[in-house]
Kinemage of the C-alpha trace (Angstrom):
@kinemage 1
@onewidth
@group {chain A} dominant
@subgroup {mainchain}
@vectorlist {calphas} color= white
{ca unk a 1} P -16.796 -11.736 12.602
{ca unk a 2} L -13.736 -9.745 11.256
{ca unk a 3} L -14.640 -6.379 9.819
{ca unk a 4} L -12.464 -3.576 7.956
{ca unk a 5} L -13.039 -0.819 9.201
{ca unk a 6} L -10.351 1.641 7.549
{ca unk a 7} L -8.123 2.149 5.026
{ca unk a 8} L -4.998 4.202 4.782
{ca unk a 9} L -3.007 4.975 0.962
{ca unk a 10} L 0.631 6.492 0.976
{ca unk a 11} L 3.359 6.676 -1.078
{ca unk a 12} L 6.228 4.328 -0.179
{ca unk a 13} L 9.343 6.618 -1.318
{ca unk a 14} L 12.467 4.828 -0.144
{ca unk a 15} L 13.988 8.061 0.564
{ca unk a 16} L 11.139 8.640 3.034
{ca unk a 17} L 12.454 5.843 5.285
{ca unk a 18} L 16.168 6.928 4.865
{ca unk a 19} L 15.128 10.545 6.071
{ca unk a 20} L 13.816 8.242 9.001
{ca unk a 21} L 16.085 6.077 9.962
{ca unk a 22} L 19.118 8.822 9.714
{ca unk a 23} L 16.694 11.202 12.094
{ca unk a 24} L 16.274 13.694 9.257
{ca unk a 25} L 12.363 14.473 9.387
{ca unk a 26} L 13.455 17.768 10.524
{ca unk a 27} L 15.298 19.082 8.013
{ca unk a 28} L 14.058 21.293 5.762
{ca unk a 29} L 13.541 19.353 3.047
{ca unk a 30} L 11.699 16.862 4.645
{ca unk a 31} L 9.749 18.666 7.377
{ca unk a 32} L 6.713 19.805 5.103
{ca unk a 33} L 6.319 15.814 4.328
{ca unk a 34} L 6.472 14.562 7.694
{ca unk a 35} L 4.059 16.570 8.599
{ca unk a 36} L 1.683 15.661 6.447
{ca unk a 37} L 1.761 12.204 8.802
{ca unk a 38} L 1.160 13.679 11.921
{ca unk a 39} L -2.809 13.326 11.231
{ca unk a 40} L -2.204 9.525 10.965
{ca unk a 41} L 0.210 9.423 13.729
{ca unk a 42} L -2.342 10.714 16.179
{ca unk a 43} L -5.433 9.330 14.846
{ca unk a 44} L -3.549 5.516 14.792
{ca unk a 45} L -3.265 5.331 18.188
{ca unk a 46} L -6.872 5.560 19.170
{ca unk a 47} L -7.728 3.022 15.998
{ca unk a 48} L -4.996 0.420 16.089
{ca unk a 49} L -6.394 -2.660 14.302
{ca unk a 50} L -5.366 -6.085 15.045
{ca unk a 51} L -4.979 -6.789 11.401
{ca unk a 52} L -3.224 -4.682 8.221
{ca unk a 53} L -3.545 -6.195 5.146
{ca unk a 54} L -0.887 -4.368 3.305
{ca unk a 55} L -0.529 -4.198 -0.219
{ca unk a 56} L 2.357 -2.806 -1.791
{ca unk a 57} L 5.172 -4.375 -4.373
{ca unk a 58} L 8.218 -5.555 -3.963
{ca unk a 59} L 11.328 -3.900 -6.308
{ca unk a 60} L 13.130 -7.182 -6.797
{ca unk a 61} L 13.813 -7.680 -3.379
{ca unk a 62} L 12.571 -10.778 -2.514
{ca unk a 63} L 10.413 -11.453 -5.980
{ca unk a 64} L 13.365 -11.588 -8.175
{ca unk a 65} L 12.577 -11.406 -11.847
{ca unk a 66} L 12.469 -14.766 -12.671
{ca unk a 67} L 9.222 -15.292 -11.085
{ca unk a 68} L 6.667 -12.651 -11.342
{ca unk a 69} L 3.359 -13.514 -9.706
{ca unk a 70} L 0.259 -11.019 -10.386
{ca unk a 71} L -0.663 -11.335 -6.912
{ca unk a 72} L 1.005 -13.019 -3.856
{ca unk a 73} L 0.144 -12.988 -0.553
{ca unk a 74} L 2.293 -13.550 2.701
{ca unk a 75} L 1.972 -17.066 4.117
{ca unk a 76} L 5.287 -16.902 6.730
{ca unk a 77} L 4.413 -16.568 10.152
{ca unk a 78} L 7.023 -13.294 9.886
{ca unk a 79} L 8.988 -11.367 7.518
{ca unk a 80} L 12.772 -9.553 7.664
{ca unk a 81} L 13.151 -5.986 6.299
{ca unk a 82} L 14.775 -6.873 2.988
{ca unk a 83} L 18.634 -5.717 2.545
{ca unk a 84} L 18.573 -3.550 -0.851
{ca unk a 85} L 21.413 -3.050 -1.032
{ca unk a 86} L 22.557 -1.265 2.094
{ca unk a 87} L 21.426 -3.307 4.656
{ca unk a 88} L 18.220 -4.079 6.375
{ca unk a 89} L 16.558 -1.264 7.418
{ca unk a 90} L 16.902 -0.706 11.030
{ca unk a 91} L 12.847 -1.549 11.754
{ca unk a 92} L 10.817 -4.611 13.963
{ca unk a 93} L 9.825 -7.913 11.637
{ca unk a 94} L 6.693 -7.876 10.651
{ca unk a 95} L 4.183 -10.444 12.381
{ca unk a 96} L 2.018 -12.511 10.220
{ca unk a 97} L -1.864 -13.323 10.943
{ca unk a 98} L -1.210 -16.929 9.570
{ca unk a 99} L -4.952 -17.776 10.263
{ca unk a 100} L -6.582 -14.788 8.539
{ca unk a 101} L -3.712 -14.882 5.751
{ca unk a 102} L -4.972 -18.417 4.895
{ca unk a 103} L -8.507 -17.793 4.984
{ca unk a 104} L -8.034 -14.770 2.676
{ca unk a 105} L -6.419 -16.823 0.203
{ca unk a 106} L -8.710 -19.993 0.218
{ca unk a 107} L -11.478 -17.125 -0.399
{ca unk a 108} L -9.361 -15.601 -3.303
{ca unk a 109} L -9.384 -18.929 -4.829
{ca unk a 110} L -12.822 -19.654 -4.223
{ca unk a 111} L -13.582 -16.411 -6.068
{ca unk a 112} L -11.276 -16.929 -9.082
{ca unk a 113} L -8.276 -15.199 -8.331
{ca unk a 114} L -4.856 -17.646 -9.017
{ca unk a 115} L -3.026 -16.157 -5.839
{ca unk a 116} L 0.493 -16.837 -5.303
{ca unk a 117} L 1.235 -17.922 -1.758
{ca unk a 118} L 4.431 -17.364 -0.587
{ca unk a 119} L 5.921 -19.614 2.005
{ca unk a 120} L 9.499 -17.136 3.134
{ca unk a 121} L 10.389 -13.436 1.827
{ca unk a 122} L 11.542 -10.584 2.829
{ca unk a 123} L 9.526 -7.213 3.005
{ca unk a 124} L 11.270 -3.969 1.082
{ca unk a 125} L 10.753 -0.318 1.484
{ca unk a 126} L 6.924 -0.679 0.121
{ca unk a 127} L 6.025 -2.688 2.900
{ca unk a 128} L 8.054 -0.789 5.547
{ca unk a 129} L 8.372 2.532 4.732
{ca unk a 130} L 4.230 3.050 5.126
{ca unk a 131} L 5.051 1.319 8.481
{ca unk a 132} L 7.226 3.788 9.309
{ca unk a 133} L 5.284 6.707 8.531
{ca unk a 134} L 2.115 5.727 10.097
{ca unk a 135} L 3.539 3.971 13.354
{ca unk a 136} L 6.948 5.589 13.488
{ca unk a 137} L 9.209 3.710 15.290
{ca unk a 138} L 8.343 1.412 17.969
{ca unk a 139} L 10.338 -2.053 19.706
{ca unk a 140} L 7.657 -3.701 17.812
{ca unk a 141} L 4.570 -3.096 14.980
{ca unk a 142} L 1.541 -2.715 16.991
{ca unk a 143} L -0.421 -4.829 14.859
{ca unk a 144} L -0.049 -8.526 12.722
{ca unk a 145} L 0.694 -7.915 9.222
{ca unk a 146} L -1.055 -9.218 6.021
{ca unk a 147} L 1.888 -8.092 3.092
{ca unk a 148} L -0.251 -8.534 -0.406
{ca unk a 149} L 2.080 -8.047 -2.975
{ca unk a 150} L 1.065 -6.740 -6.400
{ca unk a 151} L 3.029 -6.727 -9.489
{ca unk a 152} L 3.740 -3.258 -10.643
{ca unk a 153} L 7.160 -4.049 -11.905
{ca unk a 154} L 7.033 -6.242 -15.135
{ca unk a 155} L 4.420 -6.198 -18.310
{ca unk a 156} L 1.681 -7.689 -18.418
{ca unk a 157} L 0.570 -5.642 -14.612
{ca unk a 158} L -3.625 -6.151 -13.971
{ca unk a 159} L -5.824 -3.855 -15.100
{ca unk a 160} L -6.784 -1.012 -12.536
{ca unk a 161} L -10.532 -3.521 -13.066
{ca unk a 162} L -8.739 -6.668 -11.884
{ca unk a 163} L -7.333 -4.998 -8.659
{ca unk a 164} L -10.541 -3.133 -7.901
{ca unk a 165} L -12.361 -6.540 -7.954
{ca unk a 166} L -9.888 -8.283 -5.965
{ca unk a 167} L -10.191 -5.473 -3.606
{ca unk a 168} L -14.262 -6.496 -3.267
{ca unk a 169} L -13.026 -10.253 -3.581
{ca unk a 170} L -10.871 -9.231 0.038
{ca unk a 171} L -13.611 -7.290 1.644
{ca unk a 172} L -16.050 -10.754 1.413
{ca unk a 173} L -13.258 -12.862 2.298
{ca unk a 174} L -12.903 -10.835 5.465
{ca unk a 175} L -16.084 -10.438 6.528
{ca unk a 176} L -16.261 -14.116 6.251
{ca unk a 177} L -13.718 -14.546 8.997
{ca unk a 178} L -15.128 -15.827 12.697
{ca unk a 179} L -12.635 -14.528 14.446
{ca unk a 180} L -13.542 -10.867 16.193
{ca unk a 181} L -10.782 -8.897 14.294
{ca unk a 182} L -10.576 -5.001 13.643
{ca unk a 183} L -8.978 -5.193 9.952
{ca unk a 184} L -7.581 -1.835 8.201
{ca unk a 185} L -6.421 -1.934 4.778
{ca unk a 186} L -3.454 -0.329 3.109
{ca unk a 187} L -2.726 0.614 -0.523
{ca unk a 188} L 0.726 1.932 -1.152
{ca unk a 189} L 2.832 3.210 -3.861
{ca unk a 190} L 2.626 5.995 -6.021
{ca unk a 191} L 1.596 8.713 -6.989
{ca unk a 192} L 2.746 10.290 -9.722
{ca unk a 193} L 6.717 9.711 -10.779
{ca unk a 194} L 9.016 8.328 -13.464
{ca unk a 195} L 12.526 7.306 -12.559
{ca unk a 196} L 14.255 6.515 -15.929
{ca unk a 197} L 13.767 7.389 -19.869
{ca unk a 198} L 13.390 11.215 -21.248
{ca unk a 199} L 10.391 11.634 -18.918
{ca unk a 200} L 12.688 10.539 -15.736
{ca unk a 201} L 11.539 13.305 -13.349
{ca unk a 202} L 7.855 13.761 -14.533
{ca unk a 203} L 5.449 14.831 -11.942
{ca unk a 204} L 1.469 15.467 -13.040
{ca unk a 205} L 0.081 17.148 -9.999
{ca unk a 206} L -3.270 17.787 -11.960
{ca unk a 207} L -3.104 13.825 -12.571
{ca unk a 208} L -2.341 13.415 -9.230
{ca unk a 209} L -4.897 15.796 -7.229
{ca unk a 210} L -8.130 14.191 -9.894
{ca unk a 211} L -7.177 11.146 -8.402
{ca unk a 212} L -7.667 11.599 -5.273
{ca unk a 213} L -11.043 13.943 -5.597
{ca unk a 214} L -12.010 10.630 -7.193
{ca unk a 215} L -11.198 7.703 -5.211
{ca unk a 216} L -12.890 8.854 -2.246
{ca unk a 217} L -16.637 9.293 -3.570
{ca unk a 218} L -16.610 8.849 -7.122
{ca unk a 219} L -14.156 5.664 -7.507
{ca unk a 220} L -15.997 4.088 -10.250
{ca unk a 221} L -14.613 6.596 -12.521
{ca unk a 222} L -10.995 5.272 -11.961
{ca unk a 223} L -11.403 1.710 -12.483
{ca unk a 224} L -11.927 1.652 -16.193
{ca unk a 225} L -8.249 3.859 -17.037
{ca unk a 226} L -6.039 1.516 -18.715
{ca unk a 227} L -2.358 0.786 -18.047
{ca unk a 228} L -1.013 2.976 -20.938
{ca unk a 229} L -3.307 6.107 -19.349
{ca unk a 230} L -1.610 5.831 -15.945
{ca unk a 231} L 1.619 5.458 -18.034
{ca unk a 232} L 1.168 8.361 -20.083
{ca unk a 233} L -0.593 10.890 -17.415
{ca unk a 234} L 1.268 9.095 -14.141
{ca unk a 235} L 4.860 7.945 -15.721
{ca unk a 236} L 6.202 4.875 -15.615
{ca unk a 237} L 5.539 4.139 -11.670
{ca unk a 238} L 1.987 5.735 -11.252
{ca unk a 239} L 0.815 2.875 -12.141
{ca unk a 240} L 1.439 1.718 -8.435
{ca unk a 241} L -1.760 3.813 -8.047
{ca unk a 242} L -3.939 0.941 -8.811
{ca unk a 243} L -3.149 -0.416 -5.294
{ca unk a 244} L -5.098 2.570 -4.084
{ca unk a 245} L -8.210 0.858 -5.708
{ca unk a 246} L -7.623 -2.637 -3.597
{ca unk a 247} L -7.742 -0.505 -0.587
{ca unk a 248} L -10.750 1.634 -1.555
{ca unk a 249} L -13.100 -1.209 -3.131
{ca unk a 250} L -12.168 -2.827 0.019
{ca unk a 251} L -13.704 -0.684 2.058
{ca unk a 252} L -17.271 -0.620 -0.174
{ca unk a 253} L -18.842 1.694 -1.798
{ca unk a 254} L -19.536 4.541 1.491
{ca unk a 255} L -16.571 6.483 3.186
{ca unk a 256} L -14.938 8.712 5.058
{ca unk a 257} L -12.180 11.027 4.334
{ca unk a 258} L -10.544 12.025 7.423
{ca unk a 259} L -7.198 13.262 5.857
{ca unk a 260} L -5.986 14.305 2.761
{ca unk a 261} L -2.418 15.107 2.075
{ca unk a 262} L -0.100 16.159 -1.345
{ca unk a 263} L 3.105 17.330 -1.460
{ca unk a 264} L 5.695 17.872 -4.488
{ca unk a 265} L 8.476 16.799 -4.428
{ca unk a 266} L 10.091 13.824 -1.948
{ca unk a 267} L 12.851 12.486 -3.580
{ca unk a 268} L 12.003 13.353 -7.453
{ca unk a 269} L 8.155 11.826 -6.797
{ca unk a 270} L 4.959 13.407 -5.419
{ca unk a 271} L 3.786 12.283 -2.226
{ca unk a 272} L -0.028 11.362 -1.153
{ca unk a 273} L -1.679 10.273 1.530
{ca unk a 274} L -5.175 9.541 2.430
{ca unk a 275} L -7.195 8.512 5.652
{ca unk a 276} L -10.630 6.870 5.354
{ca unk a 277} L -13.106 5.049 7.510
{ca unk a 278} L -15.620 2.628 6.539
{ca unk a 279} L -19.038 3.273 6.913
{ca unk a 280} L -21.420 0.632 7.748
């Protein structure tokens, strides 16, 4: 049967894939980040799965706002890099696993959760920029692609509750899978930032750090904080953040952390990044 065996968080800053697709990683500014990756980098190429499920949000790219679903998954055998504006960015399409994609979502269904299933769209910086950093920058991905997007975007967003349940809801659907597959999961987005209003700029580190102390062994403390708390303590795009908790419920209840990494600033936002394995 199909098994998840990992799970990797990041922040998706756009900026971050600019720096790497203009071969700027070495600058000064961006050095310290980059290397931050070079854990993942390494350790990715002894523990390739066959299978990410990725889940991330799309910034009006391809979910424009007339249609905001909660949570959609990828049903297209691929997916472009989205043009945002200035052009596609200059990385492989990202291969679906139709078969896995579709069993996921009948299970979703099964266990209550309305998913949207989206038939064509294009993937934005969330989806690609975590690409980027963990693969860097191959002919092709190494691995299918699962993109589950969340909306982080638009009031009413789930509750940090709802997400860590569908998060259990993918683990079961998973393991439920006859196929032989080694499946990692990915939560992206975040951590701390604000982009607009009087509080454009705001950065909590002590937010930020409690988080992650958290989410590896105690994650059950993070899953009652309401949307105006991640507001308030994380600005108006922390609450990407409850991503995190698909990945980490997805991965039950025992892990480990293999990597850690924080870094202020990258492009007006902190930056974090965590490695864990699955234990059985």
């Amino acid at each position: 049967m199909a098994r998840i065996t990992a799970g990797i968080a990041t922040s998706h800053v756009p900026a971050i894939g600019a720096a790497i697709d203009l071969g700027k990683t070495q600058d000064e500014y961006w050095k310290p980040i980059f290397d931050g990756y070079e854990f993942v980098k390494e350790w990715i190429k002894s523990n390739t799965p066959d299978v990410v499920i990725l889940v991330y949000n799309d910034h009006a790219s391809a979910l424009m706002l007339d249609i905001v679903p909660t949570f959609a998954i990828g049903f297209a055998d691929e997916f472009l890099p989205a043009d945002e504006g200035w052009g596609r960015r200059p990385v492989p399409t990202v291969h679906n696993h139709s078969d896995l994609a579709a069993h996921v979502a009948e299970q979703l269904v099964i266990d209550e959760f309305d998913i949207t299933i989206i038939n064509e769209m294009d993937v934005d910086h969330g989806c690609t920029v975590p690409l980027s950093l963990v693969f860097g920058q191959p002919e092709e991905w190494p691995c299918k692609v699962i993109p589950l997007a969340v909306n982080v975007t638009q009031f009413p967003t789930p509750s940090g509750e709802r997400c860590w349940k569908l998060g259990e809801a993918i683990r079961n659907a998973v393991k439920t899978f006859p196929e032989d597959l080694n499946v990692q999961i990915w939560g992206t987005g975040g951590m701390s930032h604000q982009l607009q209003g009087t509080r454009a700029g705001l950065i909590n580190a002590e937010f930020d750090n409690r988080f992650l102390d958290l989410l590896a062994h105690e994650p059950e403390e993070l899953t009652p904080m309401t949307r105006i708390e991640y507001l308030r303590e994380a600005g108006t795009e922390g609450i990407e953040l409850i991503m995190w908790l698909i990945m980490r419920a997805a991965l039950g209840y025992g892990v480990e952390e293999l990597h850690r990494f924080y870094r202020v600033p990258a492009s007006n936002t902190a930056v974090g990044h965590v490695v864990y394995e699955a234990r059985s």
